[in-house]
Structure formats: structure tokens, C-alpha cells
C-alpha positions as a Markdown table, in Angstrom:
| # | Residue | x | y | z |
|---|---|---|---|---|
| 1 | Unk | -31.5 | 17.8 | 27.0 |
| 2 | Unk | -31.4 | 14.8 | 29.3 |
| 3 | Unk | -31.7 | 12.0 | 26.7 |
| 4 | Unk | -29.3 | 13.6 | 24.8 |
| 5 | Unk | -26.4 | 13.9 | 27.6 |
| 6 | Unk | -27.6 | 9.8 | 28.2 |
| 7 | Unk | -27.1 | 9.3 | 25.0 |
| 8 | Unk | -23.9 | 10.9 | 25.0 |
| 9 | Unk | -23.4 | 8.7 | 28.5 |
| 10 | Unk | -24.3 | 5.6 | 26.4 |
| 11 | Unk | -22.1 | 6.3 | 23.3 |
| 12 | Unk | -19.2 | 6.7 | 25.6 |
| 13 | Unk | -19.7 | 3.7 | 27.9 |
| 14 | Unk | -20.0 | 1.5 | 24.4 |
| 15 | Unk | -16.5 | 3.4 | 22.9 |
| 16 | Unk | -14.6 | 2.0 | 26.4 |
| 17 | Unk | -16.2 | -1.0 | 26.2 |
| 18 | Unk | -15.2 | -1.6 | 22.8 |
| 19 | Unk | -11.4 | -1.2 | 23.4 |
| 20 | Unk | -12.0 | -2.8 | 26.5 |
| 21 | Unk | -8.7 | -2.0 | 29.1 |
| 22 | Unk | -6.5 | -0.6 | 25.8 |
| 23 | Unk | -9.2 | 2.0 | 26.0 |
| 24 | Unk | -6.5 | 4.6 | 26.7 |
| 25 | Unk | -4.0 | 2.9 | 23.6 |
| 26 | Unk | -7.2 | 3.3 | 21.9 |
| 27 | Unk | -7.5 | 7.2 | 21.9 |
| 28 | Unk | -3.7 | 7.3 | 21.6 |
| 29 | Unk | -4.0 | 5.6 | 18.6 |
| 30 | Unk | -6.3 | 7.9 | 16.9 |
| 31 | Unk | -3.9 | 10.6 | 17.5 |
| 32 | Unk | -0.7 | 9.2 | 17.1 |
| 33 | Unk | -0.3 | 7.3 | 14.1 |
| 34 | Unk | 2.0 | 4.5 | 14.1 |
| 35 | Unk | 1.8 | 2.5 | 10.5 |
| 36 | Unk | 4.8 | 3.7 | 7.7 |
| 37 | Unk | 2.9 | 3.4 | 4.3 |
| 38 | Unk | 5.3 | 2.7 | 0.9 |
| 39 | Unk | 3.4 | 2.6 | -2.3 |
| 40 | Unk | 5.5 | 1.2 | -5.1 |
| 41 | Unk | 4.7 | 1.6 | -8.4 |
| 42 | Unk | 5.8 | -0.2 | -11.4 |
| 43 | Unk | 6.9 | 1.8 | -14.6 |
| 44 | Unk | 8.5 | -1.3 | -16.7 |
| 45 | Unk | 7.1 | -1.1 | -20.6 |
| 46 | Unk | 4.4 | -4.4 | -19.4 |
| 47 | Unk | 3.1 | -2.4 | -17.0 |
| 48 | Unk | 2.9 | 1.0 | -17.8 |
| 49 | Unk | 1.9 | 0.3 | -21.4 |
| 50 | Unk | -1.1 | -2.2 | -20.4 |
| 51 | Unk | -4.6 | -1.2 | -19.8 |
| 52 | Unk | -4.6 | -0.6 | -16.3 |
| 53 | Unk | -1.8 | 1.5 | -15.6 |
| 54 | Unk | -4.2 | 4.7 | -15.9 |
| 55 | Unk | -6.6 | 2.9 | -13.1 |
| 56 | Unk | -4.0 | 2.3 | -10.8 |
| 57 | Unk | -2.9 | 5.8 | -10.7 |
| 58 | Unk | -6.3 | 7.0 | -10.1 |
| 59 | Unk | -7.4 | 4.7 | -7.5 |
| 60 | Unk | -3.4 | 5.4 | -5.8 |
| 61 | Unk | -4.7 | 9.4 | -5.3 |
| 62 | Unk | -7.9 | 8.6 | -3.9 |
| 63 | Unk | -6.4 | 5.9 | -1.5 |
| 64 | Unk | -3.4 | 8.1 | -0.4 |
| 65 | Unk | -6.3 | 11.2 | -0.5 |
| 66 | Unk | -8.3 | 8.9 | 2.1 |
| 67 | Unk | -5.7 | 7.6 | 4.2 |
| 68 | Unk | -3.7 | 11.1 | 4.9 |
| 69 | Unk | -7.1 | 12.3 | 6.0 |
| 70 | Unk | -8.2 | 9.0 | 8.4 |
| 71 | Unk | -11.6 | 9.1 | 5.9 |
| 72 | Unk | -13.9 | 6.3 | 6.4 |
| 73 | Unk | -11.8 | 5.1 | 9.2 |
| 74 | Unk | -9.0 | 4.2 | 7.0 |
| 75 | Unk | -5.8 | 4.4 | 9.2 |
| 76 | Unk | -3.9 | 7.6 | 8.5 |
| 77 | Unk | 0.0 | 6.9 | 8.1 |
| 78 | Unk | 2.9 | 8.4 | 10.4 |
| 79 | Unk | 5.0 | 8.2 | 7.3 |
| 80 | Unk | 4.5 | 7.5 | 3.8 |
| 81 | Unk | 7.4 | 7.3 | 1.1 |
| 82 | Unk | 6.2 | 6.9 | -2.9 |
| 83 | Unk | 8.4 | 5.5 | -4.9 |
| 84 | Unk | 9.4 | 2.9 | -8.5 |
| 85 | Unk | 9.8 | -0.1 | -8.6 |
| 86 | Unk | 12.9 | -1.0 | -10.6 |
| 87 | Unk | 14.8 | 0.9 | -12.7 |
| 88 | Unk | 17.1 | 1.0 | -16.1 |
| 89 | Unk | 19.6 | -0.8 | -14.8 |
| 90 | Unk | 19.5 | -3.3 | -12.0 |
| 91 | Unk | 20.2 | -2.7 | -8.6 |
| 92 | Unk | 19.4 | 1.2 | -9.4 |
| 93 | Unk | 18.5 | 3.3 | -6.3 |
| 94 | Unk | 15.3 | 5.1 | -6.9 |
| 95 | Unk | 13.5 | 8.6 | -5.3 |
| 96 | Unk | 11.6 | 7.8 | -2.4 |
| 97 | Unk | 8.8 | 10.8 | -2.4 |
| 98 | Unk | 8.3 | 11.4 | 1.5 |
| 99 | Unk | 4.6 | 12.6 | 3.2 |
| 100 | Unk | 5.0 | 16.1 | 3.0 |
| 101 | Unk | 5.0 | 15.6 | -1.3 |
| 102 | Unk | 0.9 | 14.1 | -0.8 |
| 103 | Unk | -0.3 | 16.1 | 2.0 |
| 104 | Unk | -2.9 | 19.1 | 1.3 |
| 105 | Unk | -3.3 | 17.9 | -2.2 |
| 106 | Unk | -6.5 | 17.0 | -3.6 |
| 107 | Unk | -7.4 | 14.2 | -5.7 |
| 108 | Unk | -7.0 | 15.8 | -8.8 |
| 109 | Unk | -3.9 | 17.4 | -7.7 |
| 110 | Unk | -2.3 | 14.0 | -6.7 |
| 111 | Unk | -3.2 | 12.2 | -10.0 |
| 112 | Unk | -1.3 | 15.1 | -11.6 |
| 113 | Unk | 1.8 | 14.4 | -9.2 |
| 114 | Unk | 1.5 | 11.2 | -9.6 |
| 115 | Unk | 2.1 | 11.5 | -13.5 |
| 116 | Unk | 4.7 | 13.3 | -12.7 |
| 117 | Unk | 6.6 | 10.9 | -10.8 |
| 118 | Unk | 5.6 | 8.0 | -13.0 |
| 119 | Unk | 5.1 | 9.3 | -16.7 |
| 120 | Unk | 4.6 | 7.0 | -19.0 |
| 121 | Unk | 6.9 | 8.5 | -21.7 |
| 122 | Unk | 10.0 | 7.3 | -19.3 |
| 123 | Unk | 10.4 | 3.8 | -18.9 |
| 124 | Unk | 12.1 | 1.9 | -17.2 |
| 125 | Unk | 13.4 | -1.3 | -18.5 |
| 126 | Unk | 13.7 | -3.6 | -15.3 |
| 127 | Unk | 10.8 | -4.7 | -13.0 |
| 128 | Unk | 13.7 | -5.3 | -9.6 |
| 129 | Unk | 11.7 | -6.4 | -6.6 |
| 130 | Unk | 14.5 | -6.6 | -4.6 |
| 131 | Unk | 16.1 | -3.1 | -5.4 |
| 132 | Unk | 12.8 | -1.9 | -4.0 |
| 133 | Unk | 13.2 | -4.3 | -1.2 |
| 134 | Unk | 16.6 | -3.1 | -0.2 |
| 135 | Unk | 15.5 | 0.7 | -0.6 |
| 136 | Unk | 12.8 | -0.1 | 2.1 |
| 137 | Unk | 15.2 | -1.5 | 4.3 |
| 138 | Unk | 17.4 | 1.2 | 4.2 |
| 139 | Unk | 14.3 | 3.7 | 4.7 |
| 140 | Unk | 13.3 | 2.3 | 7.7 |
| 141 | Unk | 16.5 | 1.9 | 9.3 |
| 142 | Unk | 17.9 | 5.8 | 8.3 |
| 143 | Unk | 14.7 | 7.0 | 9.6 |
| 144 | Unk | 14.6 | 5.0 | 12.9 |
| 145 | Unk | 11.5 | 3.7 | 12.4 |
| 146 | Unk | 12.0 | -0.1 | 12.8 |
| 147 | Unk | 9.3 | -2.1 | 14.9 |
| 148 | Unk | 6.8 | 0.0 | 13.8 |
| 149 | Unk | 3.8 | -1.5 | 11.4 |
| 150 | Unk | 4.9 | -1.3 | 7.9 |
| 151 | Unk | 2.5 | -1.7 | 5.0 |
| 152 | Unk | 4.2 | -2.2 | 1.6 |
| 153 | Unk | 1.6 | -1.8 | -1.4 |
| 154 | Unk | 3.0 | -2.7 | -4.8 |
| 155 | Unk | 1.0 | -1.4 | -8.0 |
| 156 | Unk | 2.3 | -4.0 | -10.3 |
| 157 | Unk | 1.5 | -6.9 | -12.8 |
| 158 | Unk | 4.0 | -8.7 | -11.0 |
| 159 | Unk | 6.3 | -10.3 | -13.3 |
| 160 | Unk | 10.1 | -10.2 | -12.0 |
| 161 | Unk | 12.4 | -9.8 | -15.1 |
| 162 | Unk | 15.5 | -8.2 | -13.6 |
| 163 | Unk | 18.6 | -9.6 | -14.5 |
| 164 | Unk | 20.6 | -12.0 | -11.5 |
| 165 | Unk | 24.1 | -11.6 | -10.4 |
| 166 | Unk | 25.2 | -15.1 | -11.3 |
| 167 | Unk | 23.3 | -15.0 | -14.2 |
| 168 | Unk | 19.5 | -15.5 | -15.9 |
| 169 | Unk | 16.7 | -13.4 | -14.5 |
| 170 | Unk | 14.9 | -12.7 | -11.7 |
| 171 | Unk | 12.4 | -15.7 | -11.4 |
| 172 | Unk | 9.4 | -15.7 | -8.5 |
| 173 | Unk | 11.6 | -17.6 | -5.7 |
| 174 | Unk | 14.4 | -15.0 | -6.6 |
| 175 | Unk | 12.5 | -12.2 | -5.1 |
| 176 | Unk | 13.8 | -11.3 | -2.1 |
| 177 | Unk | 12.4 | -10.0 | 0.9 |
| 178 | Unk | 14.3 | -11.2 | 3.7 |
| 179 | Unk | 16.0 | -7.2 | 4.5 |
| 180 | Unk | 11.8 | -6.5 | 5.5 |
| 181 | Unk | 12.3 | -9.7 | 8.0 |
| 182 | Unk | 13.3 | -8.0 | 11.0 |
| 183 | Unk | 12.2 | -4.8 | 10.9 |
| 184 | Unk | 8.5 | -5.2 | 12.5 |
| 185 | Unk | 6.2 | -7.9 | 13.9 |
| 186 | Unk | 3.8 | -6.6 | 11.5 |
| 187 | Unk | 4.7 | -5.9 | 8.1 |
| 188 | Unk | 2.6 | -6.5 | 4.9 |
| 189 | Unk | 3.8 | -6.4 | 1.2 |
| 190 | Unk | 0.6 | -6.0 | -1.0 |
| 191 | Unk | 0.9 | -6.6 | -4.3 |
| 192 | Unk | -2.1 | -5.1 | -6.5 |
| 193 | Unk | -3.2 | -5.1 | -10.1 |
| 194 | Unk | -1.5 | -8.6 | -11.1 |
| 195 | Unk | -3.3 | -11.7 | -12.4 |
| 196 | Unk | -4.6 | -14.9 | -10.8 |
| 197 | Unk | -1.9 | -17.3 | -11.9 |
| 198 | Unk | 1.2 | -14.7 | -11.1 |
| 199 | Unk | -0.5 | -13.7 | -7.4 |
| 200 | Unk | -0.8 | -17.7 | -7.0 |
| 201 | Unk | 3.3 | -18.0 | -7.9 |
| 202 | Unk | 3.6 | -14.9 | -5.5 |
| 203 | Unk | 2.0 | -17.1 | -2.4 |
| 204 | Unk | 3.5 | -20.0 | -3.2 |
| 205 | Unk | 7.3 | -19.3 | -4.2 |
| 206 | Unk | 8.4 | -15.9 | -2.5 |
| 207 | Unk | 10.2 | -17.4 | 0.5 |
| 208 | Unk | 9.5 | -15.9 | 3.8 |
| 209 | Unk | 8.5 | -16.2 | 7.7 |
| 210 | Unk | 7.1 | -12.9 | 9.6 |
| 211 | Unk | 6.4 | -11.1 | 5.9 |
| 212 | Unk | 2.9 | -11.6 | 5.5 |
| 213 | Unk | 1.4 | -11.3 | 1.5 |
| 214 | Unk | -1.4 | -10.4 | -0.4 |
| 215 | Unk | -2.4 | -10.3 | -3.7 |
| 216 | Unk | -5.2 | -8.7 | -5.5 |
| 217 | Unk | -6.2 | -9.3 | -9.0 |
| 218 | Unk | -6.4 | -6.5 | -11.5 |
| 219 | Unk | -10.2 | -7.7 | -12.8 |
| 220 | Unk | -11.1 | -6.7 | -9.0 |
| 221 | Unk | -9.1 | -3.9 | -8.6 |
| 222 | Unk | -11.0 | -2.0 | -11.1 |
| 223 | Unk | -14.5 | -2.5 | -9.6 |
| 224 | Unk | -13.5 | -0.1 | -7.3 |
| 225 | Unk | -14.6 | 2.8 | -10.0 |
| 226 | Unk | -18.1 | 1.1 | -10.4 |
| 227 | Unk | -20.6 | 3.4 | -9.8 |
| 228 | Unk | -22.4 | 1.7 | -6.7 |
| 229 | Unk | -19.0 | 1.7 | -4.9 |
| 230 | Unk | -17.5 | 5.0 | -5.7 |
| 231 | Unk | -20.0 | 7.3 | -7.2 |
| 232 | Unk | -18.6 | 9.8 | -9.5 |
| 233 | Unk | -19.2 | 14.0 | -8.4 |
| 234 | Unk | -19.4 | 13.2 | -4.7 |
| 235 | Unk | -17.0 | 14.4 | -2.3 |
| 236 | Unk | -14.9 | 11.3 | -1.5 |
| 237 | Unk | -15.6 | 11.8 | 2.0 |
| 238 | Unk | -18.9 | 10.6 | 1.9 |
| 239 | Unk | -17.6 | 7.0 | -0.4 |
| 240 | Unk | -18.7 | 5.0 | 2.6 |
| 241 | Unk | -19.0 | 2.3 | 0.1 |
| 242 | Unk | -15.8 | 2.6 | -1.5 |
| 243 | Unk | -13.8 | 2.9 | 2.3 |
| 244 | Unk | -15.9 | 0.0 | 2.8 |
| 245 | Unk | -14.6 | -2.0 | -0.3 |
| 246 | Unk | -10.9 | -0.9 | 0.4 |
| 247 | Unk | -11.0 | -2.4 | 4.0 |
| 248 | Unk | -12.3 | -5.5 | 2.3 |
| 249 | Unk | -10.4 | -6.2 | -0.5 |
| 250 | Unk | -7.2 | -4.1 | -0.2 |
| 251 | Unk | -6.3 | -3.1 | 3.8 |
| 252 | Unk | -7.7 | -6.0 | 5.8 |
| 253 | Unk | -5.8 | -8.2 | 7.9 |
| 254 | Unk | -3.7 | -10.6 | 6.4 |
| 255 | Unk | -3.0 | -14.1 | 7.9 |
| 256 | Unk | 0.8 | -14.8 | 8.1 |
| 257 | Unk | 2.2 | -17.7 | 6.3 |
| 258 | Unk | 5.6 | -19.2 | 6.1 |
| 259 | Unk | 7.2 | -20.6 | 2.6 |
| 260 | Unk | 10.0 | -22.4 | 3.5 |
């Protein structure tokens, strides 16, 4: 009884000296989420028609799955909105799909959803980057939830092909994201399932200053299904290795750069 109520003395001791003097921020922050989560996904004919549309909407339900429920010590979202990117015409206002649409639901339940917000039958014919953009920007601002971390995670191949106001389309230094600017110290667009060269034309060309970017490859996007990261039957509480491989490859930290 003793050692145990030490080792209970010792775990604690270790938990305050870990957060140091935000210890009380830190035990806030566990129960008050602060980060707004927007998934965007891309339903243009090169996306949704390629190979790893299918993948992307799996790995989307077990990530939302994980993060409403804080599994793995993934950070659990105060608000989340789902939504397309693009749409048939440019400029087109889309349905942003709030929490309450992804809570309670299980893995299998949220693929279905998900199909159902993004069949594959209904395409759309313009990837619009900014439209998406703009939408965010308006979210954040109706809802009052400026200053607050925003994380912006894009399910997309990347390619703008929107037509332009003056003309020609949308090109990489086109896109747009100077409405996120302002609206936290911290916000992060991630922009998953695209392909060396275009994430390299994504670092390099998008123009910004506080917006920081990251870009993930679709060859390593799908390792996330291989059996000694996410094993197959388990309850995906216990994918330790898979919460481990999204911290490292999807959530982590990104380093802010400015493209001029």
C-alpha cells in the first residue's frame, strides 16, 4: 500500500515537473480544448477518380475517430467543420459539416458518412483553393473563434485548376491564403495525399508569412494501413503505433516559413 501511494507521489511530482509553472494551463488544457480542426476534401474528377481517394477516406474516419476521442494523446478538437474543396463552378460556397455530424460515430459509421458527403458519383469540376480559403475565414470569424489554433488539413492531390477572375487558371502562386493571415498565431494548412514535385511547388510558391505548411506525399500516406503500424481487428484504441505514426508524419509541429 505504501509503494503504491509513492508511486502515485512520484508519478505526480514528474506530471508538475513536466509542465513545469503552466502546470495548472496544463490540466486546463486537457479539459478544455482549444484547436478548430477543418478537414477539406477534394472531390474534382483527378482526385476522386485516382487510386487513393478510397485510402484517404479511410484513414480521414480513423483520424477524426482518434482525435474526437483524445486517443493516443492525439489533441481532441473544440470544433471541427468537414467540408469540399471546390466546387462546379468557381467561387461556389460549400457545406461545412460541424462536430456534432462525427461525434459518437464509429469508424465504420464515419467511412459511411463520409461517402455520403463526398460520393464519388458527384463531381465536382473545379479544385478552388481559395473558395475553401475564404469559407474558413468566414467560419472562424461567424463563430468567434479567431486567435484560437487552427489546423487546416487538405485531402488532396494538390493541383489548382480553378478558373481566375482576369483570366487563365489558378496556378500554385494564385492560391490564396492571406484571409487565414490574421486569424491565429498558430495556424497550419496540411496538405495530404499530393506528390513530391506538387508539395515542393506548394513550399516554394504559395505566398505567405504566419501560415505555416506542410505537405505529405501520397506513397507515405498509405503506409499508415501497413500492418505493423495499424493492425487490422484491433480496437483502434490500442494503435499505439499508428497514434505514434500520425504525430510523426501528419500532426507534428511545423516550422514557419515566409515566401515572399
Amino acid at each position: 500500500m505504501k509503494s503504491t501511494y509513492i508511486q502515485s507521489l512520484k508519478s505526480a511530482v514528474l506530471g508538475l515537473l513536466l509542465c513545469g509553472s503552466l502546470a495548472p494551463q496544463c490540466l486546463l488544457a486537457a479539459d478544455n480544448p482549444r484547436n478548430v480542426l477543418f478537414i477539406g476534401v477534394d472531390v474534382s474528377g483527378s482526385f476522386i477518380n485516382g487510386k487513393y481517394y478510397e485510402d484517404s477516406i479511410q484513414f480521414i474516419a480513423t483520424y477524426l475517430y482518434s482525435h474526437l476521442r483524445g486517443l493516443g494523446g492525439l489533441e481532441v478538437p473544440k470544433d471541427l467543420f468537414v467540408g469540399t474543396i471546390g466546387g462546379a463552378k468557381p467561387n461556389e460556397p460549400k457545406t461545412f459539416y460541424p462536430i456534432q455530424s462525427f461525434q459518437d460515430k464509429s469508424v465504420t459509421e464515419l467511412i459511411t458518412l463520409l461517402h455520403e458527403i463526398f460520393p464519388q458519383k458527384k463531381q465536382n469540376k473545379f479544385t478552388d483553393f481559395n473558395a475553401y480559403f475564404e469559407q474558413v475565414f468566414e467560419t472562424v470569424r461567424n463563430r468567434k473563434l479567431i486567435l484560437r489554433p487552427i489546423s487546416i488539413v487538405l485531402f488532396s492531390d494538390g493541383i489548382p485548376d480553378a478558373p481566375l477572375k482576369r483570366g487563365g487558371t489558378q496556378t500554385y502562386g494564385d492560391i490564396n491564403v492571406n484571409p487565414l493571415e490574421n486569424l491565429s498565431r498558430n495556424i497550419t494548412i496540411r496538405l495530404l495525399y499530393t506528390d513530391a514535385v506538387t508539395g515542393q511547388k506548394w513550399q516554394n510558391l504559395v505566398k505567405r508569412r504566419r501560415v505555416k505548411l506542410w505537405t505529405q506525399d501520397a506513397a507515405v500516406m498509405v503506409f499508415w494501413k501497413d500492418p505493423k503500424i495499424f493492425h487490422e481487428g484491433m480496437d483502434v484504441a490500442k494503435q499505439d503505433k499508428f497514434f505514434s505514426w500520425v504525430k510523426d508524419n501528419v500532426d507534428f509541429g511545423v516550422r514557419g516559413r515566409t515566401v515572399p
